[in-house]
VOBA-1610 file (N, C-alpha, C; in pm, whole numbers, padded with zeros to 5 digits, always signed):
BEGIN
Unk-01399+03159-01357Unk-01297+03096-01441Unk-01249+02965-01377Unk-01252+02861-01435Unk-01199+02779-01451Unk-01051+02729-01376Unk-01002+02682-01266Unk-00899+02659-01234Unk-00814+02578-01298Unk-00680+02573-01323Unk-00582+02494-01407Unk-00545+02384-01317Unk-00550+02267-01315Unk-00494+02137-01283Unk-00395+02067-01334Unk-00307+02062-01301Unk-00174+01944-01380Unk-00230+01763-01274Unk-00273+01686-01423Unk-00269+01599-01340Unk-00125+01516-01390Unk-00052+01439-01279Unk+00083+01384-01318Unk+00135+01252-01387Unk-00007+01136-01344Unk+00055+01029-01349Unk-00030+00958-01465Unk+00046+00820-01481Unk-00063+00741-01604Unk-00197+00669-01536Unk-00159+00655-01392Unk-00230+00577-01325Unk-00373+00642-01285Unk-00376+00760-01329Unk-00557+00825-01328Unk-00542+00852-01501Unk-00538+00788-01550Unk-00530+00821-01709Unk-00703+00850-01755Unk-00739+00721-01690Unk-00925+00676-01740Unk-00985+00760-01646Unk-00947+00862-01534Unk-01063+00948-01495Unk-01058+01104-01519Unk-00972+01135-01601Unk-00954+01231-01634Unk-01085+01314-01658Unk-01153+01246-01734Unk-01291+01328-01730Unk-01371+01322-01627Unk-01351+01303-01514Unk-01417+01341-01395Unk-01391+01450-01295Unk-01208+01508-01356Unk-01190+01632-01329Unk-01241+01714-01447Unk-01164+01746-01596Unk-01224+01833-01651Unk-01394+01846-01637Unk-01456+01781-01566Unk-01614+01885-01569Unk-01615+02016-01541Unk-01512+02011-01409Unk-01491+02135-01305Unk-01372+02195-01311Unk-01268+02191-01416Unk-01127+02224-01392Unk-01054+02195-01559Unk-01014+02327-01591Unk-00948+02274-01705Unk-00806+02235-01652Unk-00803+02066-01742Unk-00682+02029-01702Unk-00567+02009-01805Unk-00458+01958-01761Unk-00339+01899-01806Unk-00256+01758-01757Unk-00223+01735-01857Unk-00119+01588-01827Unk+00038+01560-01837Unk+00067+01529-01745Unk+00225+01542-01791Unk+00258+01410-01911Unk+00152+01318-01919Unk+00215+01195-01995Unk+00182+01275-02158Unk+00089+01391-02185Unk+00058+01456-02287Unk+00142+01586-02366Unk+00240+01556-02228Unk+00335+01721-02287Unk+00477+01657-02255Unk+00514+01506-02278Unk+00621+01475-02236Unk+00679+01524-02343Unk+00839+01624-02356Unk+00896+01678-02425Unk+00876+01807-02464Unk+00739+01806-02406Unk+00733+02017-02439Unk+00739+02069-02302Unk+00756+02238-02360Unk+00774+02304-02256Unk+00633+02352-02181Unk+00655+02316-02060Unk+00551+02331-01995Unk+00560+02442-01911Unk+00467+02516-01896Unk+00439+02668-01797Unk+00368+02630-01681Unk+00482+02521-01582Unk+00456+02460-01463Unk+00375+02610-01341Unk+00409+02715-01390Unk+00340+02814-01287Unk+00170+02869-01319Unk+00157+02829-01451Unk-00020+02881-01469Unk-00144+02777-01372Unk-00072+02667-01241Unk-00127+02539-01254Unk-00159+02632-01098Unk-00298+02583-01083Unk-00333+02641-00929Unk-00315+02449-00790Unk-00301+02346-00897Unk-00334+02254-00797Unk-00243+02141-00900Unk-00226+01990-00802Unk-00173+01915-00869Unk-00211+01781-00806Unk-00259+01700-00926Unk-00341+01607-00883Unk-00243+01486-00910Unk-00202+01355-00844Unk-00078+01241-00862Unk-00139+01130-00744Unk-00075+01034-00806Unk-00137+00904-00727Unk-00004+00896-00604Unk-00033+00784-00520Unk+00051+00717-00413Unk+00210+00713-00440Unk+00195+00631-00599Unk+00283+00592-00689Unk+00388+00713-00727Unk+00318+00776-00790Unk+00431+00904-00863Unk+00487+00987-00732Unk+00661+00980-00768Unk+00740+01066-00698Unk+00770+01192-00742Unk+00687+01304-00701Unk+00679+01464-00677Unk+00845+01469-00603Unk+00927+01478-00730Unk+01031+01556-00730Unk+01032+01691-00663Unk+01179+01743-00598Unk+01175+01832-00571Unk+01193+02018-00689Unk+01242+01927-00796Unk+01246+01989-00910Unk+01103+02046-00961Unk+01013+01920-00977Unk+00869+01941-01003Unk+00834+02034-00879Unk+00812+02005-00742Unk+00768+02112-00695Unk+00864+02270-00696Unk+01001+02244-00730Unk+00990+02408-00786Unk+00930+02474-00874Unk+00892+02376-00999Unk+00866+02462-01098Unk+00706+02487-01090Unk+00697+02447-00976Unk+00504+02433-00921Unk+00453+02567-00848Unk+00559+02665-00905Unk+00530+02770-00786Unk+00408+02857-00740Unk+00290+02837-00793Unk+00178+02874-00771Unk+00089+02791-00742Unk+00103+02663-00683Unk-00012+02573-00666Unk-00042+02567-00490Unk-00177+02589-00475Unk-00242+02578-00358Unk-00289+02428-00283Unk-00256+02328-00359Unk-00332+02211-00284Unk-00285+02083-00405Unk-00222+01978-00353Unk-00166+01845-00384Unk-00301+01753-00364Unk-00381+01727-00431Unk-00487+01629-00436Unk-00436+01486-00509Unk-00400+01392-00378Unk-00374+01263-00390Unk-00465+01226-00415Unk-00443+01040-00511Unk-00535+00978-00553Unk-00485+00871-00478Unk-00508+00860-00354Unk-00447+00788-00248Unk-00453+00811-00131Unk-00437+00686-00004Unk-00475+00730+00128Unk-00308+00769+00159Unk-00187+00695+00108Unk-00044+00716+00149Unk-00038+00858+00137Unk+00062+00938+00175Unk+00141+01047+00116Unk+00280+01047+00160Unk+00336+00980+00183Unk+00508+00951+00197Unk+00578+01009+00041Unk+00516+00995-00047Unk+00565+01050-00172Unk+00565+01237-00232Unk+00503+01315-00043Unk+00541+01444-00068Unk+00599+01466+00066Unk+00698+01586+00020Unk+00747+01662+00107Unk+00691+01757+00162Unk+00609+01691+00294Unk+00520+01743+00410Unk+00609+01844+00417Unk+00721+01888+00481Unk+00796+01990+00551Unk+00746+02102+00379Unk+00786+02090+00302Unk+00781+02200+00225Unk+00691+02241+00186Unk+00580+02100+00179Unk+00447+02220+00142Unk+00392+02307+00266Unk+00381+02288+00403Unk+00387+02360+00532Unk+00462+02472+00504Unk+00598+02449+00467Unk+00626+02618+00429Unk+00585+02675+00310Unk+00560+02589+00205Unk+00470+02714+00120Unk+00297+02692+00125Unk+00294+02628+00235Unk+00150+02655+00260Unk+00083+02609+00192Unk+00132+02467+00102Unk+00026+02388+00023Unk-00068+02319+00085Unk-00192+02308+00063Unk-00281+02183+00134Unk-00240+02045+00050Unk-00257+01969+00161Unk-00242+01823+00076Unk-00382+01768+00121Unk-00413+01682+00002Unk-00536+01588+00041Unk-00535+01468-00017Unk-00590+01353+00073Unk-00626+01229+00006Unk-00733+01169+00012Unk-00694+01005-00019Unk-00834+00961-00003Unk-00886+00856+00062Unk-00909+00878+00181Unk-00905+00727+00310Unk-01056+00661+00263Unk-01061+00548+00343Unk-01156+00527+00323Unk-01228+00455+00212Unk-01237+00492+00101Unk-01288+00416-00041Unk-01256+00313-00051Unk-01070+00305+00000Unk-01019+00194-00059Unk-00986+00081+00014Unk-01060+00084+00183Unk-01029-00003+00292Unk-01058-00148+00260Unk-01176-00153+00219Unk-01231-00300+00171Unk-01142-00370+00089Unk-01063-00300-00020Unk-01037-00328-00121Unk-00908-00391-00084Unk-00824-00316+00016Unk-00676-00353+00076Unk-00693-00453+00148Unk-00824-00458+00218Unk-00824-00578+00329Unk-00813-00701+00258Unk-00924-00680+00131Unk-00956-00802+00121Unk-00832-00895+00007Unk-00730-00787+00000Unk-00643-00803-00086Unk-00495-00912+00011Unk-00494-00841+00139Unk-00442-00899+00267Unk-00505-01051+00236Unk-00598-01075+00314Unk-00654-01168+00310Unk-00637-01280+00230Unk-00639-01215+00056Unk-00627-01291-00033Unk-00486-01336-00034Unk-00421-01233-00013Unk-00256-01326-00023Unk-00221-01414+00097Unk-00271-01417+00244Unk-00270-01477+00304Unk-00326-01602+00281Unk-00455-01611+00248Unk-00474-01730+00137Unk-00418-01800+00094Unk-00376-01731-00040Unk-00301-01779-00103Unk-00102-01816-00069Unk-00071-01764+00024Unk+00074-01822+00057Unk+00018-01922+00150Unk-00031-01949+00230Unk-00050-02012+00343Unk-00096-02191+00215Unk-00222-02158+00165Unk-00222-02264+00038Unk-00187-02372-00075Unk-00060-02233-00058Unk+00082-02247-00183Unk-00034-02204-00302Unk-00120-02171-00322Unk-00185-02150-00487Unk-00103-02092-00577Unk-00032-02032-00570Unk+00069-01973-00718Unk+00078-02101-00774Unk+00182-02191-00659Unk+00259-02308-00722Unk+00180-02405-00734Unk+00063-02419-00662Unk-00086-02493-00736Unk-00095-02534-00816Unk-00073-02376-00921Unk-00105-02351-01048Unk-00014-02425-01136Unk+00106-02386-01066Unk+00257-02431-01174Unk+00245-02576-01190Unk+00180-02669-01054Unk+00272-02786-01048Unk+00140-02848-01145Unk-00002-02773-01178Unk-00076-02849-01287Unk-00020-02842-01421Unk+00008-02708-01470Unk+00097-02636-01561Unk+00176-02716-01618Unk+00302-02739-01560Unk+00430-02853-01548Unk+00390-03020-01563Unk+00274-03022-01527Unk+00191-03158-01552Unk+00313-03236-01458Unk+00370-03134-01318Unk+00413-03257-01212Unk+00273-03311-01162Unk+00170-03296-01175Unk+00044-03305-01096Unk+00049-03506-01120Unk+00061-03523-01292Unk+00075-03639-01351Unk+00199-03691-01357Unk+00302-03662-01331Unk+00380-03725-01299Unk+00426-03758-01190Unk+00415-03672-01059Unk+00459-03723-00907Unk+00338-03751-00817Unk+00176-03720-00917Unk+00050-03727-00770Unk+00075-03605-00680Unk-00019-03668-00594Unk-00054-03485-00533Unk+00080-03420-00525Unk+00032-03283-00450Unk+00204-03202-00418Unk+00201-03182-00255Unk+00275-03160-00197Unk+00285-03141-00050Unk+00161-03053-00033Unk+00131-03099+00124Unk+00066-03082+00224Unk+00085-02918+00247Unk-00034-02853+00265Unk-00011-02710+00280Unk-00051-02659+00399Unk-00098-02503+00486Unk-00099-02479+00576Unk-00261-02461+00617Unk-00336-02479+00685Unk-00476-02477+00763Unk-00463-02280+00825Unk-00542-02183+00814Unk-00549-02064+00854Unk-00661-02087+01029Unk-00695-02202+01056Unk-00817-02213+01135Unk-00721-02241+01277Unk-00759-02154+01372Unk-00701-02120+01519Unk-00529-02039+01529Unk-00500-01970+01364Unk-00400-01959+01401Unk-00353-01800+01466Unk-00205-01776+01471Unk-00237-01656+01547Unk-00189-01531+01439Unk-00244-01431+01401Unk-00250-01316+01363Unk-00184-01187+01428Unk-00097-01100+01346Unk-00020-00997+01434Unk-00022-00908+01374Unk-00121-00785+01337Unk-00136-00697+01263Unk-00071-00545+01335Unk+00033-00534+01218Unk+00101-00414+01257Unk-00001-00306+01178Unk-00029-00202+01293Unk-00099-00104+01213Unk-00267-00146+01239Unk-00311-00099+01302Unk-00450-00147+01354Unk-00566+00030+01309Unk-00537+00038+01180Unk-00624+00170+01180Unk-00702+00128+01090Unk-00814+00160+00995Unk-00870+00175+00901Unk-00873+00012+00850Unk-00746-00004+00740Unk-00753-00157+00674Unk-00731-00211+00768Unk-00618-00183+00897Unk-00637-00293+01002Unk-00687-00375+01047Unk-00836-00319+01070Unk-00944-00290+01180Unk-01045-00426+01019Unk-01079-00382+00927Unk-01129-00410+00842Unk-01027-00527+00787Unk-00940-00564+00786Unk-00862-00680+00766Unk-00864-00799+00886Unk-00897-00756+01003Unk-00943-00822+01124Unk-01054-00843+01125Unk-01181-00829+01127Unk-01288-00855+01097Unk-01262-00965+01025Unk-01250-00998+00849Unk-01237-01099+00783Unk-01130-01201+00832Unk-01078-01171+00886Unk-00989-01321+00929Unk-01000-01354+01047Unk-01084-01292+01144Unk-01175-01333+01230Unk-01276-01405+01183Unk-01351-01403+01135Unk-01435-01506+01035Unk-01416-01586+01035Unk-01252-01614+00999Unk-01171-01780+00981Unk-01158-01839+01066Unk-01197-01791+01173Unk-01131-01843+01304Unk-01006-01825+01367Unk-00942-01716+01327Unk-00808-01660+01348Unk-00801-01576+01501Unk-00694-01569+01586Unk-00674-01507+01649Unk-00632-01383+01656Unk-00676-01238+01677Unk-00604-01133+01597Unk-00535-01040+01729Unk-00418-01044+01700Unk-00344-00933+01832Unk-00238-00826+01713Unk-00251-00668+01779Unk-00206-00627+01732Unk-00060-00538+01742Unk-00021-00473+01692Unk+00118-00380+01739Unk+00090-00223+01709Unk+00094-00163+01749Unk+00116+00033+01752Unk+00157+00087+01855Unk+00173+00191+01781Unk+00225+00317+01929Unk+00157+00310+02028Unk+00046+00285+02028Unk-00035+00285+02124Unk-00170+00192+02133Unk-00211+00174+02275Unk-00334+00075+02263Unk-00443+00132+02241Unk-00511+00048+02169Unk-00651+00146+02097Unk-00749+00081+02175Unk-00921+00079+02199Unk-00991+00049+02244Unk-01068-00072+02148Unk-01000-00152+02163Unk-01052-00283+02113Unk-01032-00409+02212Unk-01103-00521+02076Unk-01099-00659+02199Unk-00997-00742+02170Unk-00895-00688+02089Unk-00793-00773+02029Unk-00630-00748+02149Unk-00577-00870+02157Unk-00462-00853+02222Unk-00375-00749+02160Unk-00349-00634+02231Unk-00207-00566+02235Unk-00053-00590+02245Unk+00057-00582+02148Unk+00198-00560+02212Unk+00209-00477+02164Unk+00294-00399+02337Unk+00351-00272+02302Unk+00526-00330+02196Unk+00570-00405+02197Unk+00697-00482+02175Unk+00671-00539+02050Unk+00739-00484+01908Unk+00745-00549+01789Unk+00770-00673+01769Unk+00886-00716+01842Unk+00968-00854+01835Unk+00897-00947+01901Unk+00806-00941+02005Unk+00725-00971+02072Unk+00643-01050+01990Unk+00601-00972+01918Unk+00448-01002+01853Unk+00498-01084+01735Unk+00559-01061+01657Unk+00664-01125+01546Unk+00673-01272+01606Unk+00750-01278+01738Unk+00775-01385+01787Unk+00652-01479+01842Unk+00541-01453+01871Unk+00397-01522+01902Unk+00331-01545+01813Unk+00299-01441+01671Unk+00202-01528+01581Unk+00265-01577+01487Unk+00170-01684+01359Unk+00152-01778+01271Unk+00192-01626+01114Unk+00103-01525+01150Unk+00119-01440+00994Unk+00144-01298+01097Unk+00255-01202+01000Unk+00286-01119+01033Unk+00223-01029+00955Unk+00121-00900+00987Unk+00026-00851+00833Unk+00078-00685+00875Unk+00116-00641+00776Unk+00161-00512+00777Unk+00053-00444+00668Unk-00025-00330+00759Unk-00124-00235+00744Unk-00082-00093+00757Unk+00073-00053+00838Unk+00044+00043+00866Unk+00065+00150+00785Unk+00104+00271+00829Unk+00102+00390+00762Unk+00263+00384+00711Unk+00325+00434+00520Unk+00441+00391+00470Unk+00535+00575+00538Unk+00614+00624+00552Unk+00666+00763+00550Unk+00781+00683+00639Unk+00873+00860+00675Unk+01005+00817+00729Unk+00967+00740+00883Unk+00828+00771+00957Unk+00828+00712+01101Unk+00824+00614+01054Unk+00805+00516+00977Unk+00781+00399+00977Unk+00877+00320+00868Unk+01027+00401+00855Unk+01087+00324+00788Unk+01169+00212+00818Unk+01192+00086+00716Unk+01239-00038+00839Unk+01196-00071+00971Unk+01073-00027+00972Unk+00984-00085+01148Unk+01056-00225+01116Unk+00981-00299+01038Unk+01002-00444+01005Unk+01131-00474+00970Unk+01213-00460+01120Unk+01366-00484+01105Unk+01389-00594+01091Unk+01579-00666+01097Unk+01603-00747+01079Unk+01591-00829+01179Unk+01587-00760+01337Unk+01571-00830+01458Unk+01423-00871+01443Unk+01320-00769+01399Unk+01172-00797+01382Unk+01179-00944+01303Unk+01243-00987+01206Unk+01199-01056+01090Unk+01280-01224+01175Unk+01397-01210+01217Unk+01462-01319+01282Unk+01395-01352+01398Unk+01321-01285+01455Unk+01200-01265+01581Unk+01127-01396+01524Unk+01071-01407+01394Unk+00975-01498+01406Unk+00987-01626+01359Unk+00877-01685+01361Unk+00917-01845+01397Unk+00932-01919+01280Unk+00995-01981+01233Unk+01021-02050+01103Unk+00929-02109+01024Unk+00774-02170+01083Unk+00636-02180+01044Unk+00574-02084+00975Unk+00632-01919+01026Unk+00519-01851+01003Unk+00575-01774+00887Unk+00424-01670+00858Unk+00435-01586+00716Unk+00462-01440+00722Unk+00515-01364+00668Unk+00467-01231+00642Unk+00404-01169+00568Unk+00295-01091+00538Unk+00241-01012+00459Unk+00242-00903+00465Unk+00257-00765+00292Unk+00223-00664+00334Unk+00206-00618+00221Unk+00118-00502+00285Unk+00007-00437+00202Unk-00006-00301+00231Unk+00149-00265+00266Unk+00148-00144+00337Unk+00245-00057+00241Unk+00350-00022+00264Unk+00480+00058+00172Unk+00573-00077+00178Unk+00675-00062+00077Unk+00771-00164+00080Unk+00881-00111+00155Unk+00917+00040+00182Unk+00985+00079+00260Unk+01000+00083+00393Unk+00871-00007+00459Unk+00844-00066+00580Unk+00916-00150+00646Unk+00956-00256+00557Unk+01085-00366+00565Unk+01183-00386+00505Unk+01264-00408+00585Unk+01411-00454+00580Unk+01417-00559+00457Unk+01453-00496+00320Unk+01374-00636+00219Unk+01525-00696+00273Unk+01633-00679+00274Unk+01814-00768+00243Unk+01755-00829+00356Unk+01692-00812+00461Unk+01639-00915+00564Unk+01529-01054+00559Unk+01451-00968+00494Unk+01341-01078+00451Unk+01405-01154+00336Unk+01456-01135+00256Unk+01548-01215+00093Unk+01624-01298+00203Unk+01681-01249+00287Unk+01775-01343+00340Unk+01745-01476+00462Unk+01624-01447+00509Unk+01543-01486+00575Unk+01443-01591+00482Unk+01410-01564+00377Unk+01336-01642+00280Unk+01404-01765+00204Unk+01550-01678+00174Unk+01619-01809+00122Unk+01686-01894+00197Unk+01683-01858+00308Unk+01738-01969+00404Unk+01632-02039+00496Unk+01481-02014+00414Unk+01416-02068+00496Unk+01370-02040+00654Unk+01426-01928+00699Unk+01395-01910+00840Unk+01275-01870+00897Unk+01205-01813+00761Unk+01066-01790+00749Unk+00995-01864+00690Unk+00874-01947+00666Unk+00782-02030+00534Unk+00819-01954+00434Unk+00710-01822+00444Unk+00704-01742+00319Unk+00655-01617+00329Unk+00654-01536+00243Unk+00579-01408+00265Unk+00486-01372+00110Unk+00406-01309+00129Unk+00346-01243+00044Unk+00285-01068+00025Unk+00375-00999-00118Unk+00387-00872-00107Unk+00313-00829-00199Unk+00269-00715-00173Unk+00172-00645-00262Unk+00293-00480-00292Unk+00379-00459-00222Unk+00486-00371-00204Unk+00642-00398-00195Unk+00688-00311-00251Unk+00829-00307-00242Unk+00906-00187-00251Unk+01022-00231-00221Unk+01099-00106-00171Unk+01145-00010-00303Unk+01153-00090-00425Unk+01194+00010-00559Unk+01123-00046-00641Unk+01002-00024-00637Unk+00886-00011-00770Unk+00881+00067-00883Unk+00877+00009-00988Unk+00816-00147-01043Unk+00968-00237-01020Unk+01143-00137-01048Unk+01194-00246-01064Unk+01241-00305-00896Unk+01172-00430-00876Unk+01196-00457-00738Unk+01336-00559-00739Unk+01391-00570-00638Unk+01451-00674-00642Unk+01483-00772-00709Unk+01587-00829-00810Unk+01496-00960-00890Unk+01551-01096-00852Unk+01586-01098-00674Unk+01643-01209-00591Unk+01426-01293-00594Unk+01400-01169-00557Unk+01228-01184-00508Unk+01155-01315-00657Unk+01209-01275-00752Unk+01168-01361-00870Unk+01212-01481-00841Unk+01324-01554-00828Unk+01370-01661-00810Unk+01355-01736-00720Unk+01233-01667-00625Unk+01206-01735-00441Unk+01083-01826-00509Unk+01058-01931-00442Unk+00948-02020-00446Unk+00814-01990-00346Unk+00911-01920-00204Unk+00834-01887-00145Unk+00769-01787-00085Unk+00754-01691-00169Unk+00711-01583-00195Unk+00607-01572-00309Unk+00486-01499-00280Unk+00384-01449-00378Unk+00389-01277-00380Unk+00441-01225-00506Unk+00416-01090-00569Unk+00308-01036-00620Unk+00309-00946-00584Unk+00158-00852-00642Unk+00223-00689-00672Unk+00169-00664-00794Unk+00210-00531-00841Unk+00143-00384-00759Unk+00160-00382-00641Unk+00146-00247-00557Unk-00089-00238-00604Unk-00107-00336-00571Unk-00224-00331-00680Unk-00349-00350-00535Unk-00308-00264-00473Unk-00401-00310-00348Unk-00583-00205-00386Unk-00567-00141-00415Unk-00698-00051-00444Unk-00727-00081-00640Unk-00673-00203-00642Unk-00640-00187-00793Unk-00819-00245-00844Unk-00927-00229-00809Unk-01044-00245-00883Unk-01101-00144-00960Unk-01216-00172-01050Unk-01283-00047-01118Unk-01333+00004-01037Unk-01418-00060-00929Unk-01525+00027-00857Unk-01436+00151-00778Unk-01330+00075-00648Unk-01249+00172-00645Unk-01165+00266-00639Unk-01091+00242-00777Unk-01031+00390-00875Unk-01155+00497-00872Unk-01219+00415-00909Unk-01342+00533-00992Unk-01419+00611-00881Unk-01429+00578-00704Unk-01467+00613-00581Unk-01317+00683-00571Unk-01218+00686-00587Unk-01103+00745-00542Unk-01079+00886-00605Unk-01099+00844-00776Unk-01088+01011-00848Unk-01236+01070-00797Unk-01343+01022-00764Unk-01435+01124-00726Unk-01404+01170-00604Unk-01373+01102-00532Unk-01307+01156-00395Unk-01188+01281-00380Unk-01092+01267-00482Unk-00981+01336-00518Unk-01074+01494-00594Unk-01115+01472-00679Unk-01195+01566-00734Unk-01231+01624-00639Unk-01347+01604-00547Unk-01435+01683-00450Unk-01331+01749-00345Unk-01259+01671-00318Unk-01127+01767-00259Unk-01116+01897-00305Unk-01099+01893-00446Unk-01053+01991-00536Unk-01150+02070-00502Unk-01232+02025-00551Unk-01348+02163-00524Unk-01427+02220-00418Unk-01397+02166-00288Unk-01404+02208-00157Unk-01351+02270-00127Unk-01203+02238-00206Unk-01100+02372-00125Unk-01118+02456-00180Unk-01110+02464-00350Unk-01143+02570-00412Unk-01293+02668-00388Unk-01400+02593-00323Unk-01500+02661-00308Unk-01493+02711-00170Unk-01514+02641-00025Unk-01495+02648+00059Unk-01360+02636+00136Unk-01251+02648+00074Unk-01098+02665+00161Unk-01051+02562+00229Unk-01126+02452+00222Unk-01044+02358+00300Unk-01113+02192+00204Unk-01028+02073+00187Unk-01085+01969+00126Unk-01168+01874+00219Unk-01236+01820+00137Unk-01276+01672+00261Unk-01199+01629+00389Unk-01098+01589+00299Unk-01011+01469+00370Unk-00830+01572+00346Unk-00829+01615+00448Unk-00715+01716+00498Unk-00557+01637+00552Unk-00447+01634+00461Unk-00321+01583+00504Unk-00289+01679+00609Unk-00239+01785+00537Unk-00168+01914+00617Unk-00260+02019+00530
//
C-alpha cells in the first residue's frame, strides 16, 4: 500500500508528479478551507520557505520523516522532531552550483552598478548627462567568505577565476589554501566583499552583527545568499543609508516575501527574491532528490541525505 504524503507548499507545485508515482499524495494549497485528516499522512514533504507551524506539527501526529525540498532546515523544530522521533531530510548538493553562481552574479552586478545601468538607459539620463559614474573593477580584490562549506568552497573557485583573493571565516579552520580568520570583525575589516554562505538556524542568528557590519570599510560590499536572519538588517539599512558601506546585494531577508520596504528606496542595494536554487534544471534535481529520500526511508529506514 501506498504511503500518504502531505505535500505543503506552492513552491513544489510543478513536481508533484514525481512524488505521486510512488506515494499517494496531498496538497495543502488543494484543501485550503477543508477539513483535513492531518493524522492519515505517514510523511511531509515542504520547501526551505514554508514555516511548519507548531500547530501543523500537532495535527501531524503520525508522520515518520519531514522530506525538505532544500539544503536549509532552520524552518523545523529539530528539538521536537528528536522527541517524536521524526527523520528529517534534505537536499545538499544539487543546488551548490546554482547558489554559487547566483553569489557571484550579484557580486557582479553591485560591484558594476547594473540594476542602475539599466535605469539610467531607461530614464534616457544616458542622453541627457553622457556616461554615468565610474564603477568598481572585481580584479585583485579581497574576498571574505563566511561559511566555507559546500557553496562556499564552490563560490571560491569562481571568483578565484577573477583574480580575487579568497580568505575565509568559521568555527573552525578547514584544510584549504585560502587565508583563515578565526575573528569575524577581523575579516569584515580586511576585505573588498563580505559573502555570506553559511548555514541560516538559531547558531547563526545575527552572526552578521552590527559591530561585524561597522567593522567594514566604506569601499566595500556585502552579499548574501545565505538566511536573512543571518544579519542584523536595522544595521545594514542603517549602514547603507548613511553610506558607511558602498552596497550590498541580497538574495535573503529577514521577513519574506514582505521584507523591509526601507530596502526598496536604497540605490545601493540589489534584491533578489530568496531565488538562489531558483532554475528548472535544479528544482527538478531537488524534488527527485526529496522523493528518493522518501523512499529510502520508507524502503530501507533511513534517507539519502539525513538531518536528524
Amino acid at each position: 500500500m501506498k504511503k500518504n504524503i502531505l505535500i505543503a507548499d506552492d513552491l513544489i507545485r510543478d513536481y508533484t508528479q514525481i512524488y505521486s508515482k510512488h506515494f499517494k499524495i496531498d496538497t495543502l494549497w488543494n484543501n485550503k478551507g477543508k477539513k483535513i485528516n492531518f493524522s492519515k499522512y505517514d510523511a511531509l514533504v515542504a520547501s526551505g520557505l514554508f514555516k511548519i507551524t507548531p500547530l501543523l506539527m500537532k495535527n501531524l501526529k503520525n508522520i515518520k520523516i519531514i522530506s525538505l525540498f532544500a539544503v536549509g532546515y532552520d524552518n523545523v523544530d529539530l528539538v521536537e522532531c528528536k522527541k517524536r522521533k521524526i527523520t528529517v531530510s534534505n537536499t545538499p548538493g544539487v543546488l551548490t552550483r546554482d547558489v554559487a553562481d547566483l553569489a557571484l552574479t550579484l557580486l557582479l552586478s553591485i560591484s558594476r552598478n547594473i540594476v542602475n545601468g539599466q535605469s539610467y538607459i531607461k530614464s534616457n539620463l544616458w542622453q541627457k548627462n553622457g556616461p554615468m559614474k565610474l564603477t568598481d573593477s572585481v580584479f585583485n580584490k579581497k574576498i571574505g567568505i563566511v561559511g566555507l562549506g559546500k557553496i562556499g568552497k564552490e563560490f571560491a573557485k569562481k571568483a578565484e577565476s577573477l583574480s580575487m583573493e579568497i580568505n575565509y571565516f568559521g568555527p573552525r579552520k578547514k584544510i584549504s589554501k585560502y587565508k583563515y580568520f578565526k575573528n569575524l570583525n577581523q575579516i569584515a575589516k580586511y576585505v573588498d566583499y563580505l559573502v555570506i554562505t553559511c548555514a541560516g538556524g538559531e547558531k547563526t542568528k545575527k552572526l552578521i552583527s552590527k559591530s561585524v557590519i561597522t567593522s567594514m570599510k566604506k569601499s566595500s560590499y556585502l552579499i548574501n545568499v545565505s538566511r536573512g536572519t543571518v544579519i542584523d538588517e536595522k544595521a545594514l539599512i542603517n549602514s547603507l543609508k548613511n553610506n558607511k558601506i558602498k552596497g550590498a546585494a541580497l538574495d535573503v531577508f529577514f521577513n519574506e516575501p514582505k521584507i523591509n520596504p526601507i530596502f526598496k528606496k536604497l540605490n545601493n542595494v540589489i534584491l533578489h527574491p530568496h531565488h538562489g536554487s531558483g532554475t528548472i534544471e535544479t528544482r527538478n534535481a531537488m524534488a527527485q532528490l526529496s522523493c528518493m529520500n522518501l523512499i529510502n526511508f520508507f524502503k530501507k529506514g533511513k534517507p539519502l541525505h539525513k538531518v536528524i
